[in-house]
Structures are given as C-alpha cells and as structure tokens.
Backbone as ProteinMPNN parsed JSONL, in Angstrom:
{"seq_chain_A": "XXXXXXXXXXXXXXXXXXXXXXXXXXXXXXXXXXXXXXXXXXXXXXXXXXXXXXXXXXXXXXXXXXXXXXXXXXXXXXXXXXXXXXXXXXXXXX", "coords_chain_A": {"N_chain_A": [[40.801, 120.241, -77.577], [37.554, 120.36, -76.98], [34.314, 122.117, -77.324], [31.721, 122.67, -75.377], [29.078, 122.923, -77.11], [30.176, 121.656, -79.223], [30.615, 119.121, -78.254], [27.762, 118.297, -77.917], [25.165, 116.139, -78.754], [23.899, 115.505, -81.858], [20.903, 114.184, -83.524], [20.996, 111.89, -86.229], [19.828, 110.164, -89.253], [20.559, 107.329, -90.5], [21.272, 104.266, -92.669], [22.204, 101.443, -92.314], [23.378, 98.779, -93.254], [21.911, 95.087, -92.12], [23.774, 92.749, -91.619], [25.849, 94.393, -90.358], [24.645, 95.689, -88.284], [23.781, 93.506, -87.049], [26.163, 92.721, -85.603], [26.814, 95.194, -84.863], [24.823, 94.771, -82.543], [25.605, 92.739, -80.73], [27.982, 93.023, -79.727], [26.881, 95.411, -78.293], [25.795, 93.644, -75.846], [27.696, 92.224, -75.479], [29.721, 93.815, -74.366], [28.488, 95.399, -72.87], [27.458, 98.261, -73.764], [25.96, 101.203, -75.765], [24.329, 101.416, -79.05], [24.662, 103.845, -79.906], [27.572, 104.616, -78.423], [28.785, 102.843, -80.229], [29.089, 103.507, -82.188], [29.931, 106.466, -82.412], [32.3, 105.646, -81.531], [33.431, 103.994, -83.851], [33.374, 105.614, -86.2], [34.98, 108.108, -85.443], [37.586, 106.501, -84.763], [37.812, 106.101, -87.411], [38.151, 108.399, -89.259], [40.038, 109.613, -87.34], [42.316, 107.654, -88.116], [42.204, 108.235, -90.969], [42.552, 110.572, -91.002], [45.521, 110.59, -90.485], [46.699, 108.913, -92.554], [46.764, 110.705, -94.2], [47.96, 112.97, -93.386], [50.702, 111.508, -93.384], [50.72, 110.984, -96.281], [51.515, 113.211, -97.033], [53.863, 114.586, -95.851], [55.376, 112.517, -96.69], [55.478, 113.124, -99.683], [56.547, 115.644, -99.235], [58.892, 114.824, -98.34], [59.757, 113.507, -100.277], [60.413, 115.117, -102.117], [62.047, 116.882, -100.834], [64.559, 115.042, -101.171], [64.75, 114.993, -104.122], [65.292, 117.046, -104.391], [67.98, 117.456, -103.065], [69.049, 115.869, -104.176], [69.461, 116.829, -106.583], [67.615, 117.188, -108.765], [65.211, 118.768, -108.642], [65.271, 122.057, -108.379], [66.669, 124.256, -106.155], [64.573, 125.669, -103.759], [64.118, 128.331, -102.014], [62.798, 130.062, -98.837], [62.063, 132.522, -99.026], [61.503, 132.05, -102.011], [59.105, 129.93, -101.867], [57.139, 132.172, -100.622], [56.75, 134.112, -102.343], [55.448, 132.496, -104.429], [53.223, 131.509, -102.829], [51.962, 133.952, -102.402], [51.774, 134.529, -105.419], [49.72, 133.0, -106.362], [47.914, 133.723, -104.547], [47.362, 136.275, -105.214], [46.257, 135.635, -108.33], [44.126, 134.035, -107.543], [42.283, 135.866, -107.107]], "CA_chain_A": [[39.638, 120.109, -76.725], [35.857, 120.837, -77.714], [33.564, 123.684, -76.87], [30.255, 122.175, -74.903], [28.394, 123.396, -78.214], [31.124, 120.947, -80.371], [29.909, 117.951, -77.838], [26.751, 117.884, -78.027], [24.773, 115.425, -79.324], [22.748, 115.882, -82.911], [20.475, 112.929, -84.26], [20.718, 111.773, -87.136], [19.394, 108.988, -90.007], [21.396, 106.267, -90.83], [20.714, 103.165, -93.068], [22.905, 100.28, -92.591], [23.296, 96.955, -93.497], [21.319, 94.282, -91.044], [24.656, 92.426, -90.642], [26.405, 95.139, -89.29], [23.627, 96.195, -87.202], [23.46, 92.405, -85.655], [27.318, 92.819, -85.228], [27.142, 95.967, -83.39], [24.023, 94.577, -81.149], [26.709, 91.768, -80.331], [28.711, 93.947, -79.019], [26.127, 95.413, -76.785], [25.372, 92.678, -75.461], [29.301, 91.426, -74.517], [30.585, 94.944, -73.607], [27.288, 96.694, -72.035], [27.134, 99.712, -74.235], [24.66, 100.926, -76.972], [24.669, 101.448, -80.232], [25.523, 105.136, -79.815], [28.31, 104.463, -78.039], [29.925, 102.008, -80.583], [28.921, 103.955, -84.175], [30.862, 107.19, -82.178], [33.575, 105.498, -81.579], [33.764, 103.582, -85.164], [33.339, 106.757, -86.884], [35.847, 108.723, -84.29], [38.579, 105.664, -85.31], [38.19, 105.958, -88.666], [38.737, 109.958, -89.143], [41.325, 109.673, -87.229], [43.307, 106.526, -88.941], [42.632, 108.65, -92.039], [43.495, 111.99, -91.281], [47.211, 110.216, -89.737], [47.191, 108.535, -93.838], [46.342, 112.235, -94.887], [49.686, 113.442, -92.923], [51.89, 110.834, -93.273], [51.26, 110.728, -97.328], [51.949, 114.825, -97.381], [54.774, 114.016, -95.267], [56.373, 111.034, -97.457], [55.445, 113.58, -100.511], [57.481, 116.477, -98.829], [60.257, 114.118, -98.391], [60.485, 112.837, -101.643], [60.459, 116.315, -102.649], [63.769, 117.249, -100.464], [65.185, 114.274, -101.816], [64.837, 114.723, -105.715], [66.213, 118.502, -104.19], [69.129, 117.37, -102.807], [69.996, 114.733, -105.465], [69.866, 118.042, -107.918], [66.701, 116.524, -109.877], [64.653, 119.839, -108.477], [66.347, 123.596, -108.056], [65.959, 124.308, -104.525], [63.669, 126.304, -103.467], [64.102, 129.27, -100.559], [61.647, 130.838, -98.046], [61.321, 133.881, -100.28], [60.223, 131.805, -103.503], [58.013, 129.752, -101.65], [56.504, 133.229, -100.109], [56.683, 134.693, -103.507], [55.184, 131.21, -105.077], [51.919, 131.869, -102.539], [51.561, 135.528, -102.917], [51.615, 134.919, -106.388], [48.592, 132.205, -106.166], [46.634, 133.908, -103.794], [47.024, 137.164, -106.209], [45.632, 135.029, -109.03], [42.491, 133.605, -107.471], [41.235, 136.604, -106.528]], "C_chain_A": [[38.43, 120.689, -77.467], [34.855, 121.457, -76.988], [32.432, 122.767, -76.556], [29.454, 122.521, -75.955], [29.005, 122.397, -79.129], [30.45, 119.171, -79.747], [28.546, 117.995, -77.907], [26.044, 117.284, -79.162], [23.511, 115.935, -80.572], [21.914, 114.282, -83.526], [20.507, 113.012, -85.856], [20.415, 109.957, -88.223], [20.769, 107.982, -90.523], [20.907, 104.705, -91.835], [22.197, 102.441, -93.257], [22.886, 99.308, -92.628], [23.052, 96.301, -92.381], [22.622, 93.439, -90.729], [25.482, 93.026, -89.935], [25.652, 95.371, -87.951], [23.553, 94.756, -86.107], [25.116, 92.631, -84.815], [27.489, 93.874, -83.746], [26.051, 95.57, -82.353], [24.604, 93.317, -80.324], [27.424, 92.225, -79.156], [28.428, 95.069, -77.936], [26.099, 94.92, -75.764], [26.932, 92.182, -74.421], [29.706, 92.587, -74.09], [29.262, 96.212, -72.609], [27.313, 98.103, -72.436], [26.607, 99.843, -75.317], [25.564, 101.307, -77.77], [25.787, 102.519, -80.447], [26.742, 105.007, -79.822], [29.447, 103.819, -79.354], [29.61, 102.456, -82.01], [29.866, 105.183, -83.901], [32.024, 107.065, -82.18], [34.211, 104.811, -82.952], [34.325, 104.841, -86.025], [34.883, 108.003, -86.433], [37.442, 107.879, -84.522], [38.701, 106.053, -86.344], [38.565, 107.529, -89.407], [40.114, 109.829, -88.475], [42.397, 109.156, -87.917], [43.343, 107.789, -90.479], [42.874, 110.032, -92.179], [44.965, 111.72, -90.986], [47.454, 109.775, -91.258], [47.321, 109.702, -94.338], [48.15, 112.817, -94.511], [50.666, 112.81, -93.142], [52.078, 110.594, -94.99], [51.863, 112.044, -97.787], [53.164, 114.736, -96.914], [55.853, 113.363, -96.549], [56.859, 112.247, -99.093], [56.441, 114.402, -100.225], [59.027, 115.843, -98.808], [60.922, 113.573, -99.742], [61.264, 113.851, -102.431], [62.112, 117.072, -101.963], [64.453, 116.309, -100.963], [65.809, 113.998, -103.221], [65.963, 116.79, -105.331], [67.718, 118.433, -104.271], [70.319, 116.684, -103.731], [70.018, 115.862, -106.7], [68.903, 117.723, -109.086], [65.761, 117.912, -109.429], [65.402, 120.889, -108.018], [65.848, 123.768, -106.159], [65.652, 125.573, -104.382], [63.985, 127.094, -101.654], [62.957, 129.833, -99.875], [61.226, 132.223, -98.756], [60.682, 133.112, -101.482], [59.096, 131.248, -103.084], [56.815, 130.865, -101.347], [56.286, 133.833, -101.646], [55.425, 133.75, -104.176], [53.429, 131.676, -104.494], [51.495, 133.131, -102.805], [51.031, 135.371, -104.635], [50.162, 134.226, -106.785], [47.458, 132.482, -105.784], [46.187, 135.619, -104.766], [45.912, 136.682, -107.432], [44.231, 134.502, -108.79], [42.001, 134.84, -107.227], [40.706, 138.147, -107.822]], "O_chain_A": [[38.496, 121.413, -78.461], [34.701, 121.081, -75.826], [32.112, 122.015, -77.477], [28.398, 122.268, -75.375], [28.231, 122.183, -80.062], [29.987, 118.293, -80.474], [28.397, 116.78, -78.04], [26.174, 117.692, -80.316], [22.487, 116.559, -80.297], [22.635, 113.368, -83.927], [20.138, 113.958, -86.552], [20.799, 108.857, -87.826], [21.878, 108.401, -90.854], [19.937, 104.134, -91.335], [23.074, 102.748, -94.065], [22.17, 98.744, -91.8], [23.756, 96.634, -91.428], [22.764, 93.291, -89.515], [25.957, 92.486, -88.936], [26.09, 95.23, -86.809], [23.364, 94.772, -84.89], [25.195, 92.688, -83.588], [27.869, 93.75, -82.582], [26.266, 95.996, -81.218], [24.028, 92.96, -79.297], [27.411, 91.862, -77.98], [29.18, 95.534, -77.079], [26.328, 95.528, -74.718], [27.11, 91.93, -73.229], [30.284, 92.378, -73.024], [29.307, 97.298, -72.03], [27.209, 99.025, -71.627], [26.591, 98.869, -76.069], [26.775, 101.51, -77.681], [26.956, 102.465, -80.831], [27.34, 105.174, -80.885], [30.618, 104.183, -79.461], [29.905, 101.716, -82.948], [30.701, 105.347, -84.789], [32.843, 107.88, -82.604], [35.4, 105.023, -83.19], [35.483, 104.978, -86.418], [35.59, 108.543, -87.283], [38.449, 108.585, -84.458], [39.824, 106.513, -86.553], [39.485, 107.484, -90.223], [41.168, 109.948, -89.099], [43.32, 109.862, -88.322], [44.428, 108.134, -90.948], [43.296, 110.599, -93.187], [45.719, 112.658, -91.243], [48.556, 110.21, -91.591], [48.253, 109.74, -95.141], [49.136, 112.965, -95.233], [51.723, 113.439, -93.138], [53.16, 110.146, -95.37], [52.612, 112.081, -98.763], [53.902, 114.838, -97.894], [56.862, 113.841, -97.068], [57.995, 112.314, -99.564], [57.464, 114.134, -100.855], [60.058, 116.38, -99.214], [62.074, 113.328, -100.098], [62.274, 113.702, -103.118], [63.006, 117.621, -102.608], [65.429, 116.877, -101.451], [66.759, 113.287, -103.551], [66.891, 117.357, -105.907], [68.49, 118.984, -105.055], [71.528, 116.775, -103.94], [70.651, 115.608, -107.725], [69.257, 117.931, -110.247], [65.443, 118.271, -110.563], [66.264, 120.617, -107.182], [64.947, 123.421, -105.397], [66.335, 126.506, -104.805], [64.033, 126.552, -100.55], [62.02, 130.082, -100.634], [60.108, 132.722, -98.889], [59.571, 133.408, -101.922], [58.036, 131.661, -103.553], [55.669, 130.612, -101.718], [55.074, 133.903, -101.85], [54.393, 134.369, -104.435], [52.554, 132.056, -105.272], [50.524, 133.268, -103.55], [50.056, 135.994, -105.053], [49.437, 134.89, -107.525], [46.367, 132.04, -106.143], [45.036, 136.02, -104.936], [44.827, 137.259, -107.507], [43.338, 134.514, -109.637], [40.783, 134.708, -107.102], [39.803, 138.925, -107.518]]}, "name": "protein", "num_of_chains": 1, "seq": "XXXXXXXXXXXXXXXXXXXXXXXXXXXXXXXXXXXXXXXXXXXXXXXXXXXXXXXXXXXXXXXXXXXXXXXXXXXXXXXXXXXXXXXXXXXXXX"}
C-alpha cells in the first residue's frame, strides 16, 4: 500500500511521438478517460511486467544454480558460507 505523500500527483514534461499521442487521444475518446489516466497506467504495466522478468530471471538463475549443485558441477554451498561469503563482501567495500 502507499502513504498519501507516495500518491500524490507530481507534473511532469514529457515529449512523445505524435502517433502515440493520437493513439492515446483514441482511447479517450472510446473509453472516456484522459491522458493522465492512460500514461499511469502504461507506465504502472510496464514496471510491473518488468520487475516479474527481473524475478523470474533471478529465480531461473538460482535454479540453475541448485541444479549444476546437485549434478556435482558446483560444491554446495551452506548457510554459514553464504553468511561468511557476505560478511566477507560487505567487510571489503567498506
């Protein structure tokens, strides 16, 4: 959910292409809602669709990764080395 400070509306500039722009005043026109309305929700689709590619290729990656484990092509790895593995990372950047 989103904090009344997270909804609210900010303006901002935009330059897009005149056939999109007739497209979305199309779509005014047949569904009775403005522009606003239909660049929020474009924008609002497309974050989403690609944060779900974002998870599902970390995902596929993780899996491949138990897979090359199990088949004995990577050592397997315990909750202490991984913990060790970050400690030792976050030691290093700093």
């Amino acid at each position: 959910m989103y904090t009344l400070a997270q909804l609210e509306k900010q303006q901002i500039g935009l330059r897009i292409p005149r056939y999109l722009i007739e497209e979305i005043d199309e779509c005014t026109k047949e569904f009775a809602i403005n522009r606003t309305d239909i660049v929020i929700e474009a924008l609002r689709t497309y974050l989403s669709e690609q944060k779900s590619r974002m998870f599902y290729k970390k995902f596929d990656n993780s899996v491949q990764e138990a897979k090359s484990m199990i088949e004995g092509k990577l050592p397997e790895t315990t909750l202490s080395d991984l913990i060790d593995e970050l400690n030792d990372s976050t030691n290093s950047s700093i």
